[in-house]
C-alpha positions in Angstrom: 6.3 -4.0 -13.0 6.7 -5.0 -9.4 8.9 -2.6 -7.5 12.7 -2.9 -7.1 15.0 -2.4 -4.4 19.0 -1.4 -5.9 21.8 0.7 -4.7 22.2 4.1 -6.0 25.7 5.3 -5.7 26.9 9.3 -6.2 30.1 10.1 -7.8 32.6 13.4 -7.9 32.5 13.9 -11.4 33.1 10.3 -12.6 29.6 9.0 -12.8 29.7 8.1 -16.9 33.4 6.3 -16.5 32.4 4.4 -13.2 28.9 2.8 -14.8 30.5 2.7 -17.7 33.3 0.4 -16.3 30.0 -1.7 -14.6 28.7 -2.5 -17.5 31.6 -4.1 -18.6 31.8 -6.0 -15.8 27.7 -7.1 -15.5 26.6 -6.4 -19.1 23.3 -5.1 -19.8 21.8 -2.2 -21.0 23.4 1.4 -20.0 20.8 4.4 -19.9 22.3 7.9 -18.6 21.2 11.3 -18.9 22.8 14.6 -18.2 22.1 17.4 -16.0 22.4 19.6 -19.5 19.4 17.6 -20.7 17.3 18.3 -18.0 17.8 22.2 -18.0 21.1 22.9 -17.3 22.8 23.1 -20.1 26.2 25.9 -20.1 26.4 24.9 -16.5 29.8 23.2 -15.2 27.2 20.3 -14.3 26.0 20.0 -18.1 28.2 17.2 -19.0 27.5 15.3 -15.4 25.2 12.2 -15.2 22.4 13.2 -13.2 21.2 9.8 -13.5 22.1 6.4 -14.7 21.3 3.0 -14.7 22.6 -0.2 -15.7 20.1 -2.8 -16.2 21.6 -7.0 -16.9 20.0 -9.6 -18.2 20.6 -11.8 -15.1 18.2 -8.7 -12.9 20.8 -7.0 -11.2 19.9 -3.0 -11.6 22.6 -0.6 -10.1 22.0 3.5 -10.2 24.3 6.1 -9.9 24.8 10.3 -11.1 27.0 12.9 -10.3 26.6 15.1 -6.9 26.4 18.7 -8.3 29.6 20.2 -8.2 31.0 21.0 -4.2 28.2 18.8 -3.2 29.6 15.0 -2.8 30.3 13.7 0.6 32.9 10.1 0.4 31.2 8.2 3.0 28.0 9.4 2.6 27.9 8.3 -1.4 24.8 5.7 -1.6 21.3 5.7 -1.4 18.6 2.6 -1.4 16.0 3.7 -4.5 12.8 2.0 -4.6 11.1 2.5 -7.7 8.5 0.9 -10.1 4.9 2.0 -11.1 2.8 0.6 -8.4 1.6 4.1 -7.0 0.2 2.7 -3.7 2.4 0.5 -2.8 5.3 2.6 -3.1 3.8 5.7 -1.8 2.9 3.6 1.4 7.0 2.5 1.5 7.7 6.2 1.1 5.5 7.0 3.9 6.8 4.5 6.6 10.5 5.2 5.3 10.2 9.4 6.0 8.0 8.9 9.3 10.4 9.9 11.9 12.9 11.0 9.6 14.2 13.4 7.2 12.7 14.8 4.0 15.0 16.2 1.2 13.0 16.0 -2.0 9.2 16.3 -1.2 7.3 13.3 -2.9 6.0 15.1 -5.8 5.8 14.9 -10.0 9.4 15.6 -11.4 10.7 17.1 -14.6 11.5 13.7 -16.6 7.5 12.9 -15.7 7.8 10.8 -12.7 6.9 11.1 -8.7 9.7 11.3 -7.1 11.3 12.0 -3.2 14.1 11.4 -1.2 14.4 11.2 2.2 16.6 9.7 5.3 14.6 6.9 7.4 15.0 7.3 11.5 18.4 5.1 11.2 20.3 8.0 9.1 19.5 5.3 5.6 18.9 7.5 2.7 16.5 6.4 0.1 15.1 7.5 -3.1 11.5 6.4 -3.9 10.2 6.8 -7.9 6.8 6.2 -9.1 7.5 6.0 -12.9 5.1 8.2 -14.8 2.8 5.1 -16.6 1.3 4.6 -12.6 -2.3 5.1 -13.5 
């Protein structure tokens, strides 16, 4: 797979509804999964999409997930992700986007399998980098 460049948009609670609603308008394929799948489940956030995404036939892909709860900034609600399983390529992105920046999430292995990091480039851009776990 080649990597991919898509928004990645944060929501107040109303993650599901909103990519829901998208995929009415696009089509495709809707995945999401839950903060309660991923270990926090009997928290106020169990029922929140801690990540989506919305794949159409025509290539668009769009992301998005819940903020934890008292954690969503309007304004500040998007992200650029990169992702795909070329592990070089996109760790060299990764490194050229954080140089000079911010780092939030350390590039590092993740609990659905994956590398993962997020950071904030030199011009305040926030961006999301994934290595998806078949990267040899």
């Amino acid at each position: 797979m080649a990597a991919r460049l898509n928004p990645y948009i944060t929501f107040a609670g109303d993650a599901r509804q909103a990519l829901e609603f998208y995929k009415e308008v696009f089509g495709g394929t809707l995945a999401l999964n839950t903060y309660g799948q991923y270990g926090q489940e009997g928290t106020p956030d169990a029922d929140k999409i801690m990540h989506g995404m919305l794949e159409t036939p025509s290539g668009l892909t769009l992301m998005g997930a819940d903020t934890p709860t008292g954690e969503h900034n309007p304004g500040n609600n998007f992200s650029v992700s990169l992702s795909g399983d070329d592990e070089a390529e996109l760790r060299g992105y990764w490194e050229k986007l954080s140089a000079g920046g911010s780092v939030a999430v350390p590039m590092e292995k993740q609990m659905w399998g994956d590398v993962f990091g997020m950071c904030t480039d030199r011009f305040g851009i926030p961006w999301m980098v994934n290595i998806s776990e078949s990267a040899g």
